[in-house]
Wavefront OBJ file of the C-alpha trace (Angstrom):
o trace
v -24.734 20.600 -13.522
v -23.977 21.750 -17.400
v -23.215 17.818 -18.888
v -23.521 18.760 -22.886
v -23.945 22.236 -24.198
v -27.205 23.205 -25.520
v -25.281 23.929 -29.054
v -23.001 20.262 -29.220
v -27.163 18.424 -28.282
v -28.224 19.941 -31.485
v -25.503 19.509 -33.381
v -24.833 16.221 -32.145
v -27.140 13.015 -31.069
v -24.966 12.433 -28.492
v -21.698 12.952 -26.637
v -18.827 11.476 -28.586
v -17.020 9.887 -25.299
v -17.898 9.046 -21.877
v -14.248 8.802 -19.935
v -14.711 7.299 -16.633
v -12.095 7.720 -14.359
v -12.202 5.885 -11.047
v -10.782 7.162 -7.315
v -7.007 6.142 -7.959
v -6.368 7.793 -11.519
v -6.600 11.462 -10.549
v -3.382 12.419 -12.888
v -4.076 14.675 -15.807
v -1.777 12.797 -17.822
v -4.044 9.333 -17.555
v -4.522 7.470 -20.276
v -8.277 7.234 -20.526
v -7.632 11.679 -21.001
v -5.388 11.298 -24.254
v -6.924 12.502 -27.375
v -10.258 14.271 -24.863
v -11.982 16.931 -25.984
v -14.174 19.661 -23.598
v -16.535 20.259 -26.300
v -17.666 16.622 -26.807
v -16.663 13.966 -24.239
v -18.141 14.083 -20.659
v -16.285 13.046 -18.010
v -18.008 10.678 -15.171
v -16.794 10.564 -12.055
v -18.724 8.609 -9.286
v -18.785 8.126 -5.108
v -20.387 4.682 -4.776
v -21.199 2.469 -1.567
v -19.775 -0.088 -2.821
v -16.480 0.576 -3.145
v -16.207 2.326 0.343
v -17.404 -0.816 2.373
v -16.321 -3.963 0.604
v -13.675 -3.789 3.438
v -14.029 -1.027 6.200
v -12.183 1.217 5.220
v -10.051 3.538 7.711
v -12.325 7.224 7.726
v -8.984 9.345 7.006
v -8.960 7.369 3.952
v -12.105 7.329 2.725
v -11.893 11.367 3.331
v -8.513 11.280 1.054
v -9.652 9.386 -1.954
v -12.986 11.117 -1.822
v -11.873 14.895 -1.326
v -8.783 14.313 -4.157
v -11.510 13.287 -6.068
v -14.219 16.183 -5.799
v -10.939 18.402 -6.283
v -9.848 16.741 -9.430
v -13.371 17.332 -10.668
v -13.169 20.619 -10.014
v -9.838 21.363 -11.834
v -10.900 19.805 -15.322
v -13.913 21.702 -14.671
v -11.575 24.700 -14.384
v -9.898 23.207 -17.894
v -13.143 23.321 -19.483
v -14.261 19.432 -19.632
v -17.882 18.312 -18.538
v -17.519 16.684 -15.250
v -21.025 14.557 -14.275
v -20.142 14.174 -10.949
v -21.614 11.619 -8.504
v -21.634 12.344 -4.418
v -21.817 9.745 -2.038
v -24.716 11.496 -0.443
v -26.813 12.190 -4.070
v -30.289 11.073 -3.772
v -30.068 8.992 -6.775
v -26.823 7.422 -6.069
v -27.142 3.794 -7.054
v -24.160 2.895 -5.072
v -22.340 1.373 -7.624
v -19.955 1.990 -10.563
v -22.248 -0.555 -12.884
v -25.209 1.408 -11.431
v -23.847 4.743 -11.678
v -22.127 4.044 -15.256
v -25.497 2.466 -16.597
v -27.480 5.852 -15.351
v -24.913 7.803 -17.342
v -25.271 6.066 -20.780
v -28.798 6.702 -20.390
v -28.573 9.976 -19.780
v -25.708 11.165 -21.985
v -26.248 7.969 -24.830
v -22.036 8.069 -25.755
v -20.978 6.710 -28.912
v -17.786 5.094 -27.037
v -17.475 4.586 -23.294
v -13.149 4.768 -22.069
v -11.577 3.808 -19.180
v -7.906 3.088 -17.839
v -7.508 -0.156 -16.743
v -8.417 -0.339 -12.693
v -6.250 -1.198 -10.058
v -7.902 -4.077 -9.244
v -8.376 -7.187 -10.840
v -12.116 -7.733 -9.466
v -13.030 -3.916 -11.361
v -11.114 -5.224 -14.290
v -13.302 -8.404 -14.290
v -16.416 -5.810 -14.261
v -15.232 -4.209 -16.822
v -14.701 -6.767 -19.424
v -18.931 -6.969 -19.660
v -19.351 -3.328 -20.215
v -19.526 -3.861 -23.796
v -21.821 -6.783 -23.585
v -23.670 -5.281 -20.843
v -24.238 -1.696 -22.352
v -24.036 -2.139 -26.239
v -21.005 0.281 -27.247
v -17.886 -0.380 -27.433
v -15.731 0.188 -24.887
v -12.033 1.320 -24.718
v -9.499 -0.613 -21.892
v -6.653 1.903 -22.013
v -3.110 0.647 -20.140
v -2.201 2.803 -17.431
v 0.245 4.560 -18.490
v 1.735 5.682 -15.081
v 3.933 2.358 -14.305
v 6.870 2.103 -16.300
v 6.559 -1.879 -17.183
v 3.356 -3.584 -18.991
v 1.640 -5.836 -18.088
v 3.172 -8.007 -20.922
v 6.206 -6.924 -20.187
v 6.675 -8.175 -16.432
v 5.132 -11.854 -18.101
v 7.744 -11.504 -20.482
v 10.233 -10.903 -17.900
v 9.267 -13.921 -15.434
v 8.894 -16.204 -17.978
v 10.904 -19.527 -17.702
v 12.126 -17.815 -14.566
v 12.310 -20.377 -11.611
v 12.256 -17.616 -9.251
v 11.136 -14.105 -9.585
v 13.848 -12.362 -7.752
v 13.077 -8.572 -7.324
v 16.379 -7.551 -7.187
v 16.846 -8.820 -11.279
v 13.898 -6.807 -11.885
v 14.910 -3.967 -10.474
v 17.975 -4.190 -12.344
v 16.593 -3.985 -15.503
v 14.208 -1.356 -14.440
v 17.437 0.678 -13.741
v 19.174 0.383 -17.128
v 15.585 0.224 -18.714
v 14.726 4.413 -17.074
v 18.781 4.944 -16.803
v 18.071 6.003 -13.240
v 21.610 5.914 -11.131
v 23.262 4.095 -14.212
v 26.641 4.689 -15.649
v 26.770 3.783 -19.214
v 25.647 -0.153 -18.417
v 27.041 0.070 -14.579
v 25.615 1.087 -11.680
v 26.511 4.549 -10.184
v 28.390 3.822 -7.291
v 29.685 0.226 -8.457
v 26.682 -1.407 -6.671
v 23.102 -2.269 -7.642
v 21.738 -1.950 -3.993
v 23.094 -0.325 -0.716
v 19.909 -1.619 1.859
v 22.956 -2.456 4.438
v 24.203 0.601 5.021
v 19.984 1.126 5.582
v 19.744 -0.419 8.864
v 20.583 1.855 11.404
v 18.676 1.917 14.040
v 17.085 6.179 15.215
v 17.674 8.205 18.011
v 14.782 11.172 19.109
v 15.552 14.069 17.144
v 14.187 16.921 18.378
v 15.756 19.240 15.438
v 14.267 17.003 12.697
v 12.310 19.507 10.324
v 9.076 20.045 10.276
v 6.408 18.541 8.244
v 4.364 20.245 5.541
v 0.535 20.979 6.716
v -2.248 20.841 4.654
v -5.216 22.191 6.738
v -8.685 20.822 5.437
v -10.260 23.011 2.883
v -13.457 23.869 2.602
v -14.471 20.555 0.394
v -12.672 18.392 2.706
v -14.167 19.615 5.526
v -17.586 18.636 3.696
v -15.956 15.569 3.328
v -14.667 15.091 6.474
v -18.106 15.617 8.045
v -20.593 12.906 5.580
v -17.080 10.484 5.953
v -17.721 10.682 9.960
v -21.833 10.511 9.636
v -21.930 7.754 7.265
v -19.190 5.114 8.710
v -19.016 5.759 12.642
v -18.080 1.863 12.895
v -15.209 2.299 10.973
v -11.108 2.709 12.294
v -10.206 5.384 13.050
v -11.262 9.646 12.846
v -11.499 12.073 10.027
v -10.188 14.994 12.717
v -6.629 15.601 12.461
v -7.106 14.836 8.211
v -3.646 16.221 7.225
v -3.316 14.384 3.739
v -2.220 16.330 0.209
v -5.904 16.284 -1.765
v -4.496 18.378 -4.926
v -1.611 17.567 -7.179
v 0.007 20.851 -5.898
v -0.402 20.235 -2.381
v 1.191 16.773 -3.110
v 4.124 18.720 -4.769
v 5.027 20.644 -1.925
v 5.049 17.325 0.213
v 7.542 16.006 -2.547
v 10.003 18.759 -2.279
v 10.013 19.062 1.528
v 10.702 15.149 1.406
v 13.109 16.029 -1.175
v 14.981 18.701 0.580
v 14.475 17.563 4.139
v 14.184 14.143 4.993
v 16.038 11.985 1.534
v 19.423 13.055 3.236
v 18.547 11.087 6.214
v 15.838 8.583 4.979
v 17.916 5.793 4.158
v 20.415 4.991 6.472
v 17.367 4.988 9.284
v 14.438 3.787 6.558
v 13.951 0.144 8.650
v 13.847 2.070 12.197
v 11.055 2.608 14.547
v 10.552 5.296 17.717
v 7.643 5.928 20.222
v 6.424 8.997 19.677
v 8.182 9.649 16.336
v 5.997 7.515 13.719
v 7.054 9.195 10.450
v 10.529 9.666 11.414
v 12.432 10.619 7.190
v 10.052 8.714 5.185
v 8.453 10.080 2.173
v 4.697 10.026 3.110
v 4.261 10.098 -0.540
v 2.152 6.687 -1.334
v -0.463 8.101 -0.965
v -0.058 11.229 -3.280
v 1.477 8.346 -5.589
v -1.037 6.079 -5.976
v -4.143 8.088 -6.341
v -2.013 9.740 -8.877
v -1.277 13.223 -7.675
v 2.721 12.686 -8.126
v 4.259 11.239 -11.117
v 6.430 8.457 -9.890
v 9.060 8.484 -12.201
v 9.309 12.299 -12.203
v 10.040 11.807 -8.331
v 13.096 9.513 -9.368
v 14.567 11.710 -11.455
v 14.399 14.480 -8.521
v 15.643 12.128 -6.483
v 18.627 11.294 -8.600
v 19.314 14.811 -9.155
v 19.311 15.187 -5.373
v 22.319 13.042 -5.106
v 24.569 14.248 -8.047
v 24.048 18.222 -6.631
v 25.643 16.817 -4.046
v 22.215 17.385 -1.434
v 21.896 12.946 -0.506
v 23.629 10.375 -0.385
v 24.015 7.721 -2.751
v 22.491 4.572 -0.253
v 19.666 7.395 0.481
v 18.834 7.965 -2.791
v 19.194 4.089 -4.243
v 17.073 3.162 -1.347
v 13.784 5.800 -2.431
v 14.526 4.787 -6.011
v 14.302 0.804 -5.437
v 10.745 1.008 -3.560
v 9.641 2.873 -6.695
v 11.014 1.427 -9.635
v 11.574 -1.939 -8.315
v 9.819 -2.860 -5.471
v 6.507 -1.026 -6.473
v 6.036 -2.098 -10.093
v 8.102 -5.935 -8.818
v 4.566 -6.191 -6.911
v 1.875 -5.104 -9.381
v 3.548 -7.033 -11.957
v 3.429 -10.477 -9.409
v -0.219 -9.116 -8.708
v -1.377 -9.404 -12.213
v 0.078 -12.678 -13.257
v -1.265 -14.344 -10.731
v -4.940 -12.853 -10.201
v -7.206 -13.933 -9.284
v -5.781 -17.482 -7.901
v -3.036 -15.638 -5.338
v -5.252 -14.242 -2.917
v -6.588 -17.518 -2.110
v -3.586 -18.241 -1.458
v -2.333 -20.011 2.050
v 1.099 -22.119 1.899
v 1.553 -22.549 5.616
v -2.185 -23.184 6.216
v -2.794 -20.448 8.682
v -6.404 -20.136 10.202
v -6.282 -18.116 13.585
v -8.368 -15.018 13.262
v -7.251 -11.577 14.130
v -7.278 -11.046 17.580
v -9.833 -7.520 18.251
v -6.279 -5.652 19.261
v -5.716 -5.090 15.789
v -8.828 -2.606 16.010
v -8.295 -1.281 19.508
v -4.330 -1.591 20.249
v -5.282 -3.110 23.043
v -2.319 -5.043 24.153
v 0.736 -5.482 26.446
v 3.056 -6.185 23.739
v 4.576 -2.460 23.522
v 5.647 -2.802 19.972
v 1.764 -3.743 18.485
v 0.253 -1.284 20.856
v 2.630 1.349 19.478
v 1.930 0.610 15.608
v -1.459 -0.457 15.790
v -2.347 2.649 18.035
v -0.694 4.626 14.985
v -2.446 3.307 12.400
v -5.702 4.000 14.245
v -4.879 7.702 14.362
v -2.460 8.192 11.561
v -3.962 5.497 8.668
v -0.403 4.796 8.297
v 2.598 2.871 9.728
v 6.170 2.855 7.693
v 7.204 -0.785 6.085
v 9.007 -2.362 8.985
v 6.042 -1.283 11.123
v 3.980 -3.083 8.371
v 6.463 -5.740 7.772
v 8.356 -6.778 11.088
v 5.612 -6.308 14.066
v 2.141 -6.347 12.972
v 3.295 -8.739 9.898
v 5.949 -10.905 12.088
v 3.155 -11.156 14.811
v 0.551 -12.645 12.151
v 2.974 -15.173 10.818
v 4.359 -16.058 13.931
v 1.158 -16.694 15.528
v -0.620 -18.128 12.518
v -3.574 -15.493 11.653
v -5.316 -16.225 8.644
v -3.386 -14.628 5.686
v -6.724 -13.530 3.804
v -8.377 -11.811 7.015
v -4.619 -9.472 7.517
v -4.838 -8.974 4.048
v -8.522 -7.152 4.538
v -6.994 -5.533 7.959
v -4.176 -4.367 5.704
v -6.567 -2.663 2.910
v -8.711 -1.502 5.393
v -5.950 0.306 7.735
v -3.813 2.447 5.780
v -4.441 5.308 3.454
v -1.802 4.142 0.845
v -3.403 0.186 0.278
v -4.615 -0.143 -2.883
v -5.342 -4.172 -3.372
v -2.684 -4.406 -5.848
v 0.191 -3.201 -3.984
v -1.050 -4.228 -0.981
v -1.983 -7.872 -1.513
v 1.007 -9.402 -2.559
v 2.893 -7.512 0.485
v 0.910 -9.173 2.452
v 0.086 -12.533 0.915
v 4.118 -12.942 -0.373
v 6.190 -10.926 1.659
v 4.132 -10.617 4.938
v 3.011 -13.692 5.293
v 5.028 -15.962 3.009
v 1.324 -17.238 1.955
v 2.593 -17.737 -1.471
v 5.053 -20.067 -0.717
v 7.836 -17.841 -1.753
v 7.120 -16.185 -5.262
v 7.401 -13.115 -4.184
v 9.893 -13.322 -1.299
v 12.519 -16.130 -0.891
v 12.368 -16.663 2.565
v 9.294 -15.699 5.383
v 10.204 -12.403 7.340
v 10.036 -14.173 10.950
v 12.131 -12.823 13.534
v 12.094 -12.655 17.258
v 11.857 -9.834 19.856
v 15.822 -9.330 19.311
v 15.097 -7.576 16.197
v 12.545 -5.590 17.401
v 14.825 -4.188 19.989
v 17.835 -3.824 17.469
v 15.621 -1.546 15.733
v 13.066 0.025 17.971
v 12.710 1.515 21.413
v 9.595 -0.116 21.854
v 10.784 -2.665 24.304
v 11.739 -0.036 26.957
v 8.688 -0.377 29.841
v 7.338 -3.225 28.116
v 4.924 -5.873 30.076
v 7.617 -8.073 28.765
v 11.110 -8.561 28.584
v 12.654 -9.342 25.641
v 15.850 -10.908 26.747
v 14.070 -13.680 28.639
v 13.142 -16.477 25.761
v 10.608 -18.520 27.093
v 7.626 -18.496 30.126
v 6.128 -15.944 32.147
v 6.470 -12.410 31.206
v 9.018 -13.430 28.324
v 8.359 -11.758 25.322
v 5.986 -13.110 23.003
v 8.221 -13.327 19.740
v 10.876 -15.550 21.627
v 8.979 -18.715 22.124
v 6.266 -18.201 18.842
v 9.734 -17.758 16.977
v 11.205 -21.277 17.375
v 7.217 -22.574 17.577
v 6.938 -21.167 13.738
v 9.382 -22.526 12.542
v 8.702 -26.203 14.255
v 5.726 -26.345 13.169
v 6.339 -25.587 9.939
v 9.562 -27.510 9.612
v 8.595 -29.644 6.590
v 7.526 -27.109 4.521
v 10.196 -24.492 5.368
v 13.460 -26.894 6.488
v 14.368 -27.005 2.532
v 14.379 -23.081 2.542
v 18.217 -22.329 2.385
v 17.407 -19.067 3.703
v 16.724 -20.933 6.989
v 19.296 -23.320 7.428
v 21.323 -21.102 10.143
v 17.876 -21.188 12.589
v 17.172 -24.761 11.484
v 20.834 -25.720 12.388
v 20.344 -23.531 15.807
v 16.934 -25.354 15.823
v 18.043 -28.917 15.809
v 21.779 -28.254 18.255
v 19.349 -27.388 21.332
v 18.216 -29.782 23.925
v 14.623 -31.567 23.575
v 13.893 -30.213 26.586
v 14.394 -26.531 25.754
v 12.881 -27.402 22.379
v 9.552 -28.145 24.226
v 10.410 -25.713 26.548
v 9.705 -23.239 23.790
v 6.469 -24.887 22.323
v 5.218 -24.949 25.389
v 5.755 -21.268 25.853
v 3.803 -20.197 22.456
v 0.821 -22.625 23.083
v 0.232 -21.246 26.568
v 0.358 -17.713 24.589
v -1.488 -18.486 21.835
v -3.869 -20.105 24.259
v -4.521 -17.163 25.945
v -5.343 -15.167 22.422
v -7.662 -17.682 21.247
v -9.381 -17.582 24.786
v -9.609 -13.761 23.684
v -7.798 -12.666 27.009
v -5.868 -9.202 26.696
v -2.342 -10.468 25.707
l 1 2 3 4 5 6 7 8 9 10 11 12 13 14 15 16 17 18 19 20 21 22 23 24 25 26 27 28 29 30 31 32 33 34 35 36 37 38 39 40 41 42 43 44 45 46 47 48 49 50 51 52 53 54 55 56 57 58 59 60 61 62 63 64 65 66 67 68 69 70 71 72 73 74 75 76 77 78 79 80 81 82 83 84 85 86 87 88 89 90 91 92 93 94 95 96 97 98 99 100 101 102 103 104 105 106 107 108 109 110 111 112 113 114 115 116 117 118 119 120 121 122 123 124 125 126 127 128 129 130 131 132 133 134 135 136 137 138 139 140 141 142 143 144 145 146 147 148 149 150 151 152 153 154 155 156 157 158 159 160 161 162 163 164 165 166 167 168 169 170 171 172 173 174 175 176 177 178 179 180 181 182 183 184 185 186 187 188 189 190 191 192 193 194 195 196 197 198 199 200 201 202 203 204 205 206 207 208 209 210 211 212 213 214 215 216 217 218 219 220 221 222 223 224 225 226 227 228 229 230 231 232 233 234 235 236 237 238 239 240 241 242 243 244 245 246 247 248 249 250 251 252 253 254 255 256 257 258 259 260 261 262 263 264 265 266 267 268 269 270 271 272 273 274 275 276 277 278 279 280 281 282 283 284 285 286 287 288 289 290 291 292 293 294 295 296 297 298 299 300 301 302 303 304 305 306 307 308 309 310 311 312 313 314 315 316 317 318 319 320 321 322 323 324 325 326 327 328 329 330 331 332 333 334 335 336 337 338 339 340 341 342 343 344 345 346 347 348 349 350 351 352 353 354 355 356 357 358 359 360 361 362 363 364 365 366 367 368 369 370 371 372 373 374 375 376 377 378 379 380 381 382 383 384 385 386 387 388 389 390 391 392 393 394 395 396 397 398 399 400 401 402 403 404 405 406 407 408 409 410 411 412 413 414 415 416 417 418 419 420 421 422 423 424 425 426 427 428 429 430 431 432 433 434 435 436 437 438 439 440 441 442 443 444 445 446 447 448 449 450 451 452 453 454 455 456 457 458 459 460 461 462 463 464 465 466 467 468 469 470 471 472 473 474 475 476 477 478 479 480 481 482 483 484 485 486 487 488 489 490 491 492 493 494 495 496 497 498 499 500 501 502 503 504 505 506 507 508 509 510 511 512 513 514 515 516 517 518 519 520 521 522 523 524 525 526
């Protein structure tokens, strides 16, 4: 591998710039690239251990990040940079970035090392020795893909006694312009989620999917992914993800052209069988940074005044971008490292081992967590509303579904996925990030899902044998956490419910959810 030219070594001591960029920063447009040049800087790029098994990781996921990385490489190769490249599988692999980085300034001696800032705040921490560690100075560059600073969103919740998303959102909207009308809303309305909560029917005509057969580098990656972590979830066969920024494209404008007409109205639903249903799929693409986010926007936007989607379709995809994901990075940064230790309701029960096998008579978790073991994704509500609901319901240790979360699905990237889990999952953070807990019963899960049909339980009984599940740990939740959530105006309608019924159904109910929860500490199949 070619690092500096035989010409720049004798013309120079050393490489001007060593530009590190890490698995989730695979946009030519990233920050730590502005102001590069071929002829002097080297680019380091690096597959470590460490950062593939501090949680065990899903293998379709590991394959993503690791072939969108060996095919970044390759195309600012093809641009002319210096690419020292480090495999997984290298002999001399230390297994991690500080090990890896470390070999490279000896081996290159850079006058500066640069960097965008990491995705995670435990990296970041890392980073902040480098210059100590490795005697040069070293360059911390914002990333430049999310459209509010991290001084910005402080500014923003500042003196704020609640951090509402929907406020944010609404200044992210007149901030980009996106759907705005001079200083109103297109449309007359900031958000249209109710008209998004239609439950699906089987369509057999909905369009196909793009496919993005493995190449031959994701193949190679496929096959060390499957040698190296057989414990892990999941398979690499059946790898279908977009690895190159074009490939991601073409996912974009199917989504675009295909699904956004039909993705909001049924965005919250859930089918057997039908696990994608007109959701993006682009996460993924986004956060590795294979699709510019606010570039999808504006195609989105443009989608709806051509006259191709409707206006609650559109709004809908544009609020999980611009609001909801940058709403959740900026509540991730303010509050690292402290929020992930985070536990308001106290919650201690460990995961039972169906979330790793979908072993289960409760249709809805076998469904979703039997996805996610061959898919490495479920939608939000799947996320949200039955593995979530289940947790909090049942009172499983925030901090251990967080890891399950980061481990599971291709998209989780600790600081998106963290405080959907911690705050809006789990209500772990006592409502910062969400202003009530997401707890609902089987009903809803019917409302919105087939998954009850042929279910071990039924959902319309409440309480005892063969009732389902959510009934009885329902009211139980909210029992026994009536002191710290009776204040929550959010609640007062169940409270009020709560508090009309009999003591004897009351118990009736606890009853019900300790004999369950009895049974899933005892580690019987449930």
């Amino acid at each position: 591998m070619r690092l500096c030219s035989p010409a720049a070594r004798i013309a120079m001591p050393a490489c001007r710039n060593l530009i590190f960029i890490l698995g989730d920063q695979l946009s030519h447009s990233i920050s730590s690239l502005e102001g590069a040049d071929p002829a002097r800087d080297v680019i380091l790029m690096c597959e470590v251990a460490e950062e593939t098994t501090y949680v065990r990781h899903h293998r379709k996921k590991i394959v993503l990040i690791l072939s969108a990385m060996r095919h970044f490489a390759e195309e600012l190769r093809a641009e002319g940079y210096e690419v020292r490249y480090v495999r997984l599988d290298d002999a001399n692999n230390s297994g991690s970035f500080t090990g890896e980085l470390e070999r490279a300034i000896k081996a290159l001696k850079p006058q500066h090392l640069i960097v965008t800032e990491p995705g995670e705040w435990r990296v970041l921490d890392a980073m902040r020795s480098w210059e100590t560690t490795y005697k040069l100075p070293v360059d911390i560059r914002p990333d430049g893909r999310f459209l509010c600073s991290h001084k910005d969103f402080q500014a923003w919740a500042e003196g704020r006694r609640e951090l509402t998303m929907e406020f944010f959102y609404r200044e992210m909207r007149r901030r980009t312009g996106l759907l705005m009308d001079g200083a109103q809303p297109v449309g007359g309305r900031w958000n249209y989620d109710a008209e998004n909560r239609k439950p699906a029917k089987p369509d057999l005509f909905r369009p196909p999917r793009p496919s993005f057969p493995p190449d031959s580098i994701t193949k190679e990656v496929m096959d060390l992914v499957d040698a190296r972590f057989p414990d892990h979830m999941g398979k690499a066969a059946g790898f279908n993800f977009p690895v190159t920024r074009d490939e991601a494209q073409r996912a974009a404008d199917s989504f675009l052209a295909s699904f956004l007409p039909q993705f909001g109205e049924t965005q919250d639903a859930m089918l057997k069988g039908d696990p994608f249903l007109n959701h993006a799929l682009l996460s993924f693409s986004i956060n590795l940074g294979l699709l510019d986010p606010l570039a999808l926007c504006w195609a989105a936007e443009r989608e709806y005044f051509e006259g191709r989607a409707p206006l609650n379709a559109v709004e809908g995809f544009i609020r999980q971008i611009i609001g909801w994901r940058e709403y959740v990075r900026g509540v991730y940064w303010l509050f690292m490292p402290e929020y992930a230790r985070r536990n308001y309701l106290g919650s201690s029960r460990p995961l039972p081992s169906f979330f790793w096998t979908a072993e289960t008579k409760m249709a809805c978790l076998a469904t979703v967590i039997g996805e996610t073991i061959d898919n490495a994704y479920a939608h939000h509500i799947q996320r949200l509303m039955v593995t979530g609901n289940f947790a909090m319901l049942a009172g499983l240790d925030p901090h251990a579904l967080h890891e399950w979360y980061l481990e599971v699905y291709a998209d989780a990237f600790e600081w998106v996925e963290m405080p959907n889990v911690i705050g809006m999952s789990q209500f772990a953070d006592g409502g910062l990030l969400g202003s009530k807990p997401y707890a609902a019963s089987g009903a809803y899960i019917s409302r919105m899902s087939d998954y009850c049909d042929g279910c071990r339980y039924d959902v319309r009984k409440k309480s005892g044998e063969g009732a389902c599940p959510f009934n009885a740990l329902y009211w139980d939740f909210l029992d026994r956490n009536g002191e710290k959530l009776r204040g929550n105006r959010r609640l007062a309608q169940p409270y009020a419910t709560w508090l009309r019924m009999e003591e004897g159904q009351r118990e009736t109910y606890r009853r019900s959810a300790q004999a369950f929860l009895a049974k899933l500490d005892a580690g019987e199949v449930v």
